[in-house]
C-alpha positions as CSV (number, residue, x, y, z in Angstrom):
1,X,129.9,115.7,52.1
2,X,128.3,118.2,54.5
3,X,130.1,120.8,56.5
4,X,133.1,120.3,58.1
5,X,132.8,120.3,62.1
6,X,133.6,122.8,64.4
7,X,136.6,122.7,66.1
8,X,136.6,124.2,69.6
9,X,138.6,125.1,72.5
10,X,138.5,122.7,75.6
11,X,139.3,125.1,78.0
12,X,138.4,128.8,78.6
13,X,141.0,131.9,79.7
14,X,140.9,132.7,83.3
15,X,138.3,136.1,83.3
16,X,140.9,137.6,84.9
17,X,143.7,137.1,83.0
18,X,146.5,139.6,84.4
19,X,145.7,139.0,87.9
20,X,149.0,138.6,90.0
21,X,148.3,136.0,92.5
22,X,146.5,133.5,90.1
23,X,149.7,134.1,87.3
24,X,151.7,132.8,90.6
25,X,149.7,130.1,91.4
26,X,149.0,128.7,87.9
27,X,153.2,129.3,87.9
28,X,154.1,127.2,90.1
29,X,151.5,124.3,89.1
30,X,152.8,124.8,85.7
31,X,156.5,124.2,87.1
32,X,155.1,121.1,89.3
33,X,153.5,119.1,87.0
34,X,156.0,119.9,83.5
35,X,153.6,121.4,81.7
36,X,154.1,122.5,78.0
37,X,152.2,126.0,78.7
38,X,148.9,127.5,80.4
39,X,146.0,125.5,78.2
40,X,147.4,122.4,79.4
41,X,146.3,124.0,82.8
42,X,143.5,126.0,81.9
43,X,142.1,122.4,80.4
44,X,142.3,120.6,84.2
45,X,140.7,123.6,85.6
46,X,138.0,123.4,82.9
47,X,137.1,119.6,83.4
48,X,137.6,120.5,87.3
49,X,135.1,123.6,86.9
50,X,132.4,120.6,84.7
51,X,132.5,118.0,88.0
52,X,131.7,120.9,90.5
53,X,129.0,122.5,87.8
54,X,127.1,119.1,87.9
55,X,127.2,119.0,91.8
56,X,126.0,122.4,92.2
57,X,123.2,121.5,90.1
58,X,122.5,118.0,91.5
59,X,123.1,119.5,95.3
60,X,119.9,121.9,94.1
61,X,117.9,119.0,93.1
62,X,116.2,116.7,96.1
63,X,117.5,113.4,97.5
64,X,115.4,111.4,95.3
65,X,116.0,113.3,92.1
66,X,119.6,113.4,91.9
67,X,120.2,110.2,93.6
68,X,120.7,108.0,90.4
69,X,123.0,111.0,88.4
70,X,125.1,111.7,91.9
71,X,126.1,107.5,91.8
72,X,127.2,108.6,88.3
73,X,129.3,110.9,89.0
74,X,130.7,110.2,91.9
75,X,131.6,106.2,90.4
76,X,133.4,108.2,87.6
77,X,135.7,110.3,89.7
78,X,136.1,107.7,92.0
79,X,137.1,105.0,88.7
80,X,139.5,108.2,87.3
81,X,141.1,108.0,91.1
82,X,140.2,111.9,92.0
83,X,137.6,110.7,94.7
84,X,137.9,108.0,97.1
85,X,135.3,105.3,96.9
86,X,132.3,106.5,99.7
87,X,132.5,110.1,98.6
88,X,129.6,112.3,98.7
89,X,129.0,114.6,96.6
90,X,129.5,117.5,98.8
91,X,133.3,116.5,98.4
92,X,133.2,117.4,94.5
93,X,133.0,121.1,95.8
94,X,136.2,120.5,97.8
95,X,138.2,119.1,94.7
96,X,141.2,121.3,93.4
97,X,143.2,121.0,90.3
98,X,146.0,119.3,91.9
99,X,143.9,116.0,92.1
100,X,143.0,116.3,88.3
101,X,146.7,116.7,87.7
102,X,147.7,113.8,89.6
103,X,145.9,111.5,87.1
104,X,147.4,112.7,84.3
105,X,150.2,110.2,82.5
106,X,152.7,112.5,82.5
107,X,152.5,112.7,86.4
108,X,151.8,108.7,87.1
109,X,155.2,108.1,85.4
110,X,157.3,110.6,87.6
111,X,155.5,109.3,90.3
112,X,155.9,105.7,89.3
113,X,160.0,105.8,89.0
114,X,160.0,105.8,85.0
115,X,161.5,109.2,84.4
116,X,163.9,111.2,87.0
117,X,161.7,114.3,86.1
118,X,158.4,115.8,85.0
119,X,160.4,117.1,81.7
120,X,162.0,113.7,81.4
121,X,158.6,112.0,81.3
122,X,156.7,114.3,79.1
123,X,159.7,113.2,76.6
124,X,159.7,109.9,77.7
125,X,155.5,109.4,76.7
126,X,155.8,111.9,73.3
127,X,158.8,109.8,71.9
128,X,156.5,106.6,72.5
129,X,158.8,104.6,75.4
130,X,156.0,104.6,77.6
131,X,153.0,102.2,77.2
132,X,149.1,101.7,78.7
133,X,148.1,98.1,78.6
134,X,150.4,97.6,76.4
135,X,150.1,99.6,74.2
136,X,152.1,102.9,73.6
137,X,151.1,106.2,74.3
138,X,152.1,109.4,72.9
139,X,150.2,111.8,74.7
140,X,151.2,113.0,78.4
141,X,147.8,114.9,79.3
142,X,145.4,111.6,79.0
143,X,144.0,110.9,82.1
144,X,144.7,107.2,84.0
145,X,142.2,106.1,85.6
146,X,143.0,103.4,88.9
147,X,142.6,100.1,86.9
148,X,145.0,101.3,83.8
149,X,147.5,102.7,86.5
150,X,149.5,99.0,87.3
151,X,149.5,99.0,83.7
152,X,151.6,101.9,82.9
153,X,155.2,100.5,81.9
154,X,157.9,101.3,79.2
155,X,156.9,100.6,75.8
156,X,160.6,100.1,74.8
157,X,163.3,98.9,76.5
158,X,165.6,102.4,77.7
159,X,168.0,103.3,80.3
160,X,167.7,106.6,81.9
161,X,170.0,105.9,84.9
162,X,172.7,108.3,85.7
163,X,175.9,107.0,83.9
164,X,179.3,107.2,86.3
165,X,181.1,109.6,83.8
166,X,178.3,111.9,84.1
167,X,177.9,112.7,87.7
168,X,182.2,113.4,88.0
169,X,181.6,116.1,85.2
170,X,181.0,119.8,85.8
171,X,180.0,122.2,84.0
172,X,182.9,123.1,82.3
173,X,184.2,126.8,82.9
174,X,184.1,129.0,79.2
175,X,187.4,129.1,77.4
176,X,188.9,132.0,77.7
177,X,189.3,134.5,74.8
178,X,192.8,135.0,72.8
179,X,193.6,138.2,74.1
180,X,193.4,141.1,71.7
181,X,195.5,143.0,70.7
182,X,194.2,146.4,70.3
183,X,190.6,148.1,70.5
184,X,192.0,150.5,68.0
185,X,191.3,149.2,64.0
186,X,194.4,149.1,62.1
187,X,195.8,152.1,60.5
188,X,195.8,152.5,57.0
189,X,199.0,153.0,54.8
């Protein structure tokens, strides 16, 4: 049978995890892209911190010896959609979070029209309406890379336009309470 294998995390915690600014920052990213909570974050940053690991180490190397690995790499991100085709690899260094967010599904079917919102889309792709080639997705964090991406479409036939009826309602305004009659408790015979 043999052991079973070891499960780990695919992201690491910020070293400084209570620091103000980057609780902000991470925030508002969090609040952009709809996501579920701070490892779907802490994941981007972690593939992001893997790209720009590998060009600091290829950048040490000389022209000839990181020639053929530097085409690698910078084919893949430019295939994923993060780098522009003619990148060097100095631009890995430049790269942010952001553009490994962008290529996430949940964010290519906001972008695309499919869902009104980033929460709307992440429920969209976990309920299985959205598809990838055809076939139906159920995770928003996969990556797309820029030949998949014309193939992103509903998996099911749905409707998510805004129905007449609901744009005249408003929030309707809370009953109001019976009036009581008194605060004192009743008096005993």
């Amino acid at each position: 049978m043999g052991d079973p294998r070891k499960l780990r995390n695919k992201f690491a915690r910020p070293k400084k995890l209570w620091d103000v600014d980057r609780i902000k920052h991470d925030k508002t990213l969090k609040i952009e892209y709809g996501l579920k909570n701070m490892a779907e974050l802490w994941r981007a940053t972690a593939e992001l911190k893997k790209y720009r690991r590998e060009a600091r180490r290829l950048l040490s190397l000389s022209a000839e010896e990181r020639k053929d690995d530097a085409e690698k790499i910078l084919a893949k991100l430019a295939r994923l959609g993060i780098l522009k085709e003619g990148s060097k690899i100095d631009d890995v260094l430049s790269l942010e979070v952001r553009s490994i967010l962008e290529r996430r599904l949940q964010t290519i079917v906001q972008r695309k029209g499919l869902a009104r919102t980033m929460k709307q889309s992440r429920q969209l792709i976990t309920h299985g309406f959205i598809g990838k080639g055809g076939q139906r997705v159920t995770r928003p964090g996969i990556t797309i890379d820029l030949k998949n991406e014309p193939t992103v479409a509903y998996a099911k036939s749905i409707d998510i336009s805004v129905r007449p009826e609901d744009e005249d309602t408003e929030v309707a305004a809370p009953k109001e309470k019976a009036p009581e009659e008194s605060a004192k408790p009743p008096e005993k015979a």
